[in-house]
ROTOR-185432 format. One record per residue (C-alpha): x, y negated, z; residue in three letters. Coordinates in steps of 0.5 Angstrom, whole numbers, padded with zeros to 4 digits, always signed. Last residue first. Example, Ala and Ser with C-alpha at 12.3 -4.5 7.8 and 13.67 -1.06 7.14 Angstrom:
<fimis>
+0027+0002+0014SER
+0025+0009+0016ALA
</fimis>
This chain:
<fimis>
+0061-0104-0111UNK
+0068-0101-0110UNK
+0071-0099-0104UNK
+0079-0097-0105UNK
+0084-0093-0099UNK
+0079-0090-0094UNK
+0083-0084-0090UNK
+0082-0075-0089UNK
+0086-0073-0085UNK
+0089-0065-0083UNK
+0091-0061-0078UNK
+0093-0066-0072UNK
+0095-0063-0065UNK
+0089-0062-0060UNK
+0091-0055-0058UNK
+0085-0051-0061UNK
+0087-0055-0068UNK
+0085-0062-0070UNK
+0081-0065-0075UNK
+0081-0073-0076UNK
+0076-0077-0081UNK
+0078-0085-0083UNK
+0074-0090-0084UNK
+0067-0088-0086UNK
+0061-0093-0087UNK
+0064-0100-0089UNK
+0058-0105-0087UNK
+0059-0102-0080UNK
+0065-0098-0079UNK
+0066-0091-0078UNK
+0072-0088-0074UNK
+0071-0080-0076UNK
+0074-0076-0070UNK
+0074-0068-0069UNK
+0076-0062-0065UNK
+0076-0055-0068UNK
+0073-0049-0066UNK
+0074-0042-0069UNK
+0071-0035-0070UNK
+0074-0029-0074UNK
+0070-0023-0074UNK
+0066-0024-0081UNK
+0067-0032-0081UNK
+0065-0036-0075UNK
+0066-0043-0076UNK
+0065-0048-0068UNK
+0066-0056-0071UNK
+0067-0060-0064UNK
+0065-0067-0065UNK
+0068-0074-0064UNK
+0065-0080-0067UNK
+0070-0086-0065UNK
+0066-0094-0067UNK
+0070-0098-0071UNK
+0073-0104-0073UNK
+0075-0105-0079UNK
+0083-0107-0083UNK
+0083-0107-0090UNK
+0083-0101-0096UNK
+0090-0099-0095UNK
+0089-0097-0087UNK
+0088-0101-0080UNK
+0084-0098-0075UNK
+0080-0103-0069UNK
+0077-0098-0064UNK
+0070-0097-0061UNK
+0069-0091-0056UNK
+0067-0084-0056UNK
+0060-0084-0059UNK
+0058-0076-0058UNK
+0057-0070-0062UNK
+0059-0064-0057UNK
+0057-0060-0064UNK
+0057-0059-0071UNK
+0057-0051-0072UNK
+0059-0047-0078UNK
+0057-0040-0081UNK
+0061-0035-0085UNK
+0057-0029-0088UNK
+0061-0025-0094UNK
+0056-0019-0099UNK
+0060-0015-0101UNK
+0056-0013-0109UNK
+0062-0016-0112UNK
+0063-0022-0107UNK
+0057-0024-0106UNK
+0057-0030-0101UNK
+0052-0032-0095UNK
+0053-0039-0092UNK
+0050-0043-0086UNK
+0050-0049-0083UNK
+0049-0052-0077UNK
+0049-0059-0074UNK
+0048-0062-0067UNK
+0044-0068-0065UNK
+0048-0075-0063UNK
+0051-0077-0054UNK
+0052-0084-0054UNK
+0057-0086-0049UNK
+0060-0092-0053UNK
+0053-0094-0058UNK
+0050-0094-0064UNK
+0043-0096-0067UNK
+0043-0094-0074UNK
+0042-0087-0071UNK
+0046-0082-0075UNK
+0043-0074-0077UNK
+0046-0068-0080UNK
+0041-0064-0083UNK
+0039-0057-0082UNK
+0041-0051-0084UNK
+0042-0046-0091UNK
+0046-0045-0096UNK
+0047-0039-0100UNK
+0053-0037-0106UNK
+0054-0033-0112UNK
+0061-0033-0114UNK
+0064-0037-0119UNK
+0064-0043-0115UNK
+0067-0039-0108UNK
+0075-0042-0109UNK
+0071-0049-0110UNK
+0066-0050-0105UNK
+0072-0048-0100UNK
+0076-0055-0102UNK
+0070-0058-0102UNK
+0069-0057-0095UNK
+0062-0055-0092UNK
+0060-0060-0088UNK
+0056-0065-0094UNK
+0052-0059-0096UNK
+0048-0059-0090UNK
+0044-0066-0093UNK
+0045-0072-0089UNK
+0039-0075-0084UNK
+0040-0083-0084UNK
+0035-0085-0077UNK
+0032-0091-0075UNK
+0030-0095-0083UNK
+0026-0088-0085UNK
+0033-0086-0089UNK
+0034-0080-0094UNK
+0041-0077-0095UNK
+0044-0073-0102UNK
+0049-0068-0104UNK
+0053-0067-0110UNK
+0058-0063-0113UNK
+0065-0064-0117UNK
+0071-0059-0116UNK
+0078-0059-0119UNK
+0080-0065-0122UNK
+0086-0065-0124UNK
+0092-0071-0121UNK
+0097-0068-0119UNK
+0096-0068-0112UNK
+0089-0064-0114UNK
+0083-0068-0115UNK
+0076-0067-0112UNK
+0069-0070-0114UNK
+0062-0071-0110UNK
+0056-0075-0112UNK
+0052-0077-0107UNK
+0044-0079-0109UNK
+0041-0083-0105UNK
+0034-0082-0102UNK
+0029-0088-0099UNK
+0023-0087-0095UNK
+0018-0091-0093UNK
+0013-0087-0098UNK
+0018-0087-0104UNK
+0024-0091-0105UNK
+0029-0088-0110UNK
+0036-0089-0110UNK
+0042-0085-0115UNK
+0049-0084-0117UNK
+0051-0086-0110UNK
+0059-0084-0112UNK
+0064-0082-0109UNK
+0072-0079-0110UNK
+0076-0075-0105UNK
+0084-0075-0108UNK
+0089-0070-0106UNK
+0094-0065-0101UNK
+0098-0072-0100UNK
+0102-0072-0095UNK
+0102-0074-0087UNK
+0105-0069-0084UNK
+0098-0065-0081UNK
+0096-0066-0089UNK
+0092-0072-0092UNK
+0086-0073-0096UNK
+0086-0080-0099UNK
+0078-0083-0100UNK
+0076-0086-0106UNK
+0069-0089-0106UNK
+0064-0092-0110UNK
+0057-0097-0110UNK
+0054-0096-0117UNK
+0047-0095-0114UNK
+0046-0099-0107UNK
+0044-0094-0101UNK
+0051-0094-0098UNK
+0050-0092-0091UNK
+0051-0095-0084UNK
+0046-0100-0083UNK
+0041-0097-0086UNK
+0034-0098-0089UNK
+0035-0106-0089UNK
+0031-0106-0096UNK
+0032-0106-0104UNK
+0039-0104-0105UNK
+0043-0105-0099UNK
+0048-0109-0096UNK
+0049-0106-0089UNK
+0053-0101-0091UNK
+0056-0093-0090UNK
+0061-0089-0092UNK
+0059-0081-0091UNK
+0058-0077-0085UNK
+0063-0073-0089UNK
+0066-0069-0085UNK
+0069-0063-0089UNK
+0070-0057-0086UNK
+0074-0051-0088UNK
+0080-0054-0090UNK
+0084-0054-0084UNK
+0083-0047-0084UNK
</fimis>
């Protein structure tokens, strides 16, 4: 199950396009990301790659256009979306789609498929010890006339601590997010801790899911930034 949920609170930046609306999100057109997906033993499952395709300013809000691409590891795409987040200079509100997976999204793409929740919101003013709203999102399959309901809880978000983490794409400090994500899928229901190590003027580090029993599942690193 540890492709269930991707925790994209996606990169962040101080530099922006036209305005300091975030200090954590990329709002500068052309900016990209390419993000290694990790399995429990340390290997590659595949390549997340990110774009901001589009900004526009309306009203004192500013909305950017994510655009989402998934590579095997043989290099194949297997899966492209796009999802988008505003800004009102406080709050960055991401799109519910950004938590479901991209590897589920591609198994159900020819199916029909809802999704409804609400959106996943980052302060730009964080703090150690700081408690963050909770997030859901709801999907409902057809499946050939049978229709298949699953729904996914982000909650317990906190700012855990701030810790330095190095990988290929340099060295940053970070603030440690942990959530519980809680998924329940016909009669199947389950809750997997996570932590995303997010960097001022980066964005999102490194993302870890974990099982029941606190051992890792899955990660998700920064390897190249572009902008």
């Amino acid at each position: 199950m540890k492709n269930l949920i991707i925790l994209l609170t996606l990169s962040c930046f101080t530099y922006m396009a036209s305005a300091q609306c975030s200090r954590y999100y990329p709002l500068e057109k052309g900016t990209t990301f390419t993000y290694d997906n990790l399995n429990k033993k340390g290997k590659s499952d595949g390549i997340t790659h990110y774009k901001v395709s589009d900004v526009s300013t309306a009203g004192g809000i500013t909305t950017a256009t994510m655009e989402v691409k998934l590579t095997d590891a043989k290099g194949k795409e297997s899966f492209s979306s796009d999802y988008s987040f505003t800004c009102d200079g406080d709050v960055v509100r991401i799109d519910y789609q950004s938590l479901m997976n991209t590897k589920m999204l591609e198994q159900f793409k020819d199916m029909e498929m809802e999704i409804t929740g609400t959106e996943v919101e980052l302060p730009n003013n964080l703090n150690v010890g700081q408690d963050l709203a909770d997030a859901n999102v709801a999907v409902s399959i057809n499946m050939s006339g049978m229709n298949m309901k699953m729904n996914v809880d982000t909650v317990n978000r906190k700012v855990e601590k701030k810790e330095t983490i190095t990988t290929s794409a340099g060295t940053f400090d970070c603030y440690v997010i942990y959530s519980e994500i809680k998924s329940k899928m016909m009669m199947t229901n389950q809750t997997f801790p996570s932590r995303l190590w997010l960097a001022e003027g980066v964005g999102l580090v490194k993302q870890e899911t974990y099982n029941k029993n606190g051992k890792l599942m899955g990660s998700t690193v920064l390897t190249s930034l572009e902008m």
